[in-house]
C-alpha positions in Angstrom: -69.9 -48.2 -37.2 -68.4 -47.2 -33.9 -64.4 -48.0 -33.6 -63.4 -50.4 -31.2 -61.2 -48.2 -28.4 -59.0 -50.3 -27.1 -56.6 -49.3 -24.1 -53.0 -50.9 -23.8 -51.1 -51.3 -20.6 -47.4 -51.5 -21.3 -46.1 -52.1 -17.7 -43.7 -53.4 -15.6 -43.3 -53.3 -11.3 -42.6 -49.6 -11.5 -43.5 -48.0 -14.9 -46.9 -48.2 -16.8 -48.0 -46.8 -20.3 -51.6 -46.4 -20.8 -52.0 -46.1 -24.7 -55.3 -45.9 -26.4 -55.9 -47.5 -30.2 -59.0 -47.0 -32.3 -58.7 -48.8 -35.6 -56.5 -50.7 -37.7 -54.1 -48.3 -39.1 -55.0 -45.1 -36.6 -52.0 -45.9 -34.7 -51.5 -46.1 -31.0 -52.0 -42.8 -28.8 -51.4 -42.1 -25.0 -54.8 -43.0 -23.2 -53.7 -40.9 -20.2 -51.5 -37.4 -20.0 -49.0 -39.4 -18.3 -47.3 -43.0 -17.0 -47.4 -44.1 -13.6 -43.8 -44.2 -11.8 -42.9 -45.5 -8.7 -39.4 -45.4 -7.6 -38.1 -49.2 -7.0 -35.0 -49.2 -4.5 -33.4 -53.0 -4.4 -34.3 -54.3 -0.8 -31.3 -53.1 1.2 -33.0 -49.6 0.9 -36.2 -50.3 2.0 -35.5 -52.1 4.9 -32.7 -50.8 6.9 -32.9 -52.4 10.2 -30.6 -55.6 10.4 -32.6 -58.8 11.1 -33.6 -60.3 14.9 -32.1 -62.4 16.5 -33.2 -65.1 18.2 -31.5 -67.7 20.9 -31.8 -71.9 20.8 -33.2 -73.5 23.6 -30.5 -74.3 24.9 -29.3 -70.7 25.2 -25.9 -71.5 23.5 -26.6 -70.1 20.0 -28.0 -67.5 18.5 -28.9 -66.8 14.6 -29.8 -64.1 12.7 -34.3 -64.7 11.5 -34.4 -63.9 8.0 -36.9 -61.3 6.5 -39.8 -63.4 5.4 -41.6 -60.7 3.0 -39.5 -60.0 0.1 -40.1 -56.0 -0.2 -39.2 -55.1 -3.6 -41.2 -57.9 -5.1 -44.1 -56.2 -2.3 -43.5 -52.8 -4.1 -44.1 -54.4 -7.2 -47.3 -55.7 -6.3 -48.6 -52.7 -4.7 -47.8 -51.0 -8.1 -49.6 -53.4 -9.9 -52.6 -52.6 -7.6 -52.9 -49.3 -8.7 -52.8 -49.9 -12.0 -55.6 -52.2 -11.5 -57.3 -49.7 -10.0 -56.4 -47.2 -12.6 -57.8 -50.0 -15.2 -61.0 -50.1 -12.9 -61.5 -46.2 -13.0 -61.3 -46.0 -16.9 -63.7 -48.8 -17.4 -66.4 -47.5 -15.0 -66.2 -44.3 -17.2 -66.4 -46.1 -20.1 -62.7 -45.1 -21.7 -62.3 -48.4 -23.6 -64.2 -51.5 -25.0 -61.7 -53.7 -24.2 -58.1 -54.0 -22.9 -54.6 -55.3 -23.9 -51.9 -55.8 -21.0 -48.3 -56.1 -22.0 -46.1 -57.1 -19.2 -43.3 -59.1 -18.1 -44.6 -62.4 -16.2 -44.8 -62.0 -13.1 -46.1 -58.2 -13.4 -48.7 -59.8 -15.7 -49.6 -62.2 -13.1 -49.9 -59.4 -10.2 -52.1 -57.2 -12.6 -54.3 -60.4 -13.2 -54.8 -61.1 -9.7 -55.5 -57.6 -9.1 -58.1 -56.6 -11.8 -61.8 -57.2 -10.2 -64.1 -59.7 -12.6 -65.9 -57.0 -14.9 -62.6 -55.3 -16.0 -60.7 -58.6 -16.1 -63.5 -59.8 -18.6 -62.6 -56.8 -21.1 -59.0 -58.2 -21.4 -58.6 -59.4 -25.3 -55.4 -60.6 -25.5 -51.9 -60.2 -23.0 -48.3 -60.3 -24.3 -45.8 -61.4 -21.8 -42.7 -59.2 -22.6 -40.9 -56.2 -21.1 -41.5 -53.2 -23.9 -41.9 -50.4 -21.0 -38.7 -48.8 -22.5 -39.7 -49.1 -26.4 -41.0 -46.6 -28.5 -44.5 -46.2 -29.9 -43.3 -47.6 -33.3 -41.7 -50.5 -31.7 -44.3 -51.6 -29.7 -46.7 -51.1 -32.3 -44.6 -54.3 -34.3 -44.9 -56.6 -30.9 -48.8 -55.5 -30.9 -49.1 -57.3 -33.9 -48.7 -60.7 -32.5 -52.2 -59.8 -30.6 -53.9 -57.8 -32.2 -54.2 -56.0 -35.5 -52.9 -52.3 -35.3 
């Protein structure tokens, strides 16, 4: 019988761990050589230009227009796009029979709307936590709440 490989995204907006498990008690292994990074600056980095400004009708005033695209939430998604795409790559080559995404929730909600139909149908279960920063025995404990390791 042919173990189930299963591939586990531990990820949040700027890190993700692609880890590979093949059977109850085999443990979990990297799936890739290494995690995705991006560097995440806080807004006032990425955008260094002050705001617009913009005059009433009336001439008399004038106020600052506030950015309306949030940019570090932006990077955020962007990341989660190429993990999705990562996801995609690794399904088309057949990597994995199904997949587990571990994420806090709003990554987990960007890495939803990201993943096209046929790799979002391999997803078997999703844990809504921040374990980018635990170790492979740790995570291996939270696994257990969705699936058996």
């Amino acid at each position: 019988m042919k173990a189930i490989r299963t591939w586990i995204v531990v990820a949040d907006g700027a890190r993700a761990r692609f880890l590979l498990h093949e059977g109850i008690g085999k443990g979990l292994h990297p799936a890739l050589p290494e995690e995705m990074r991006q560097d995440l600056p806080p807004n006032r980095e990425i955008v260094t230009d002050k705001p617009g400004r913009w005059a009433d009708a009336g001439g008399t005033g004038r106020s600052a227009l506030a950015p309306t695209i949030d940019w570090h939430e932006f990077e955020k998604e962007r990341f989660a796009h190429q993990v999705a795409k990562v996801l995609e790559a690794g399904r088309n080559q057949n990597l994995f029979d199904r997949l587990v995404l571990i994420a806090p929730p709003k990554t987990l909600g960007y890495l939803r709307d990201e993943l096209n139909k046929p790799t979002r149908q391999m997803v078997y279960g999703e844990l809504s936590k921040d374990l980018t920063h635990h170790s492979l025995a740790e995570l291996e404990s939270h696994i257990g709440e969705v699936m058996a390791v």
